[in-house]
C-alpha positions in Angstrom: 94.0 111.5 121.4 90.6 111.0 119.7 87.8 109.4 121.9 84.6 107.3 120.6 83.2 103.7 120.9 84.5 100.4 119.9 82.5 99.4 116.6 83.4 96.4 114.1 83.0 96.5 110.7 81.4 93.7 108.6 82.6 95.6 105.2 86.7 95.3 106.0 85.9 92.5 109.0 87.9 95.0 111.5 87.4 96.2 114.6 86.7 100.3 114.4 86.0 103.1 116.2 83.2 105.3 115.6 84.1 109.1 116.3 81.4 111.5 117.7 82.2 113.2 114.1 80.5 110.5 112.7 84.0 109.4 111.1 85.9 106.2 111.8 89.7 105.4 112.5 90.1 102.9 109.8 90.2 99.5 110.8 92.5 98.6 113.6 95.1 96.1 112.9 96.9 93.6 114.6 99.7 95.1 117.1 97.2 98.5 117.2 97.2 100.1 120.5 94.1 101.4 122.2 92.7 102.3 125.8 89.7 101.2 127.0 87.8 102.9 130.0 87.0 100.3 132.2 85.4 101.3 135.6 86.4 105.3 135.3 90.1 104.4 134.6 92.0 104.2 130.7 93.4 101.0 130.3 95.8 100.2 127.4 95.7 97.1 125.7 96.4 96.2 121.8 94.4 94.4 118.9 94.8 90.9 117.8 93.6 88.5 116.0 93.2 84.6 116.6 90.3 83.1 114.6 88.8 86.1 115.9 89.8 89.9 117.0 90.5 89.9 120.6 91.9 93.1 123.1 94.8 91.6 124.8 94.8 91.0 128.3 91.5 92.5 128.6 88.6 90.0 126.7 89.0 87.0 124.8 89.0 86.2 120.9 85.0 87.2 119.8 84.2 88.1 123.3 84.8 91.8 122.8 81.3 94.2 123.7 80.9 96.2 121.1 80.4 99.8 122.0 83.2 100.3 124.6 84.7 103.7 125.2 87.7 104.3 123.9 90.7 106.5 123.0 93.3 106.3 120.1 95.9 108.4 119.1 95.0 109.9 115.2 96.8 108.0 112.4 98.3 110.7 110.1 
């Protein structure tokens, strides 16, 4: 698992994540699982998109806060 904050990305209109490396996952696409810490516990949850990117079950389509914590698993 890699670990860094919830970005998006105006270039490739994609949510992100921004590593403490300074790199980035890639661009998450629709079906990509993710956890978000949310009041000291990981909670999983998946990217889509519906006029706008949304976490599912957790916020609504352009109401993400940018700068969550988060965790991924590396893409090879």
């Amino acid at each position: 698992m890699e670990y860094g904050k919830l970005i998006y990305d105006n270039e490739c209109n994609r949510l992100d994540v921004l590593f403490d490396n300074g790199g980035t996952f890639g661009g998450f696409h629709c079906g990509d699982r993710l956890d978000i810490l949310q009041d000291n516990e990981w909670v999983p949850t998946r990217v889509e998109y519906d006029e706008d990117w949304y976490l599912f079950g957790l916020y609504q389509s352009g109401k993400i806060p940018v700068g969550l914590d988060v965790r991924v698993c590396c893409r090879l």
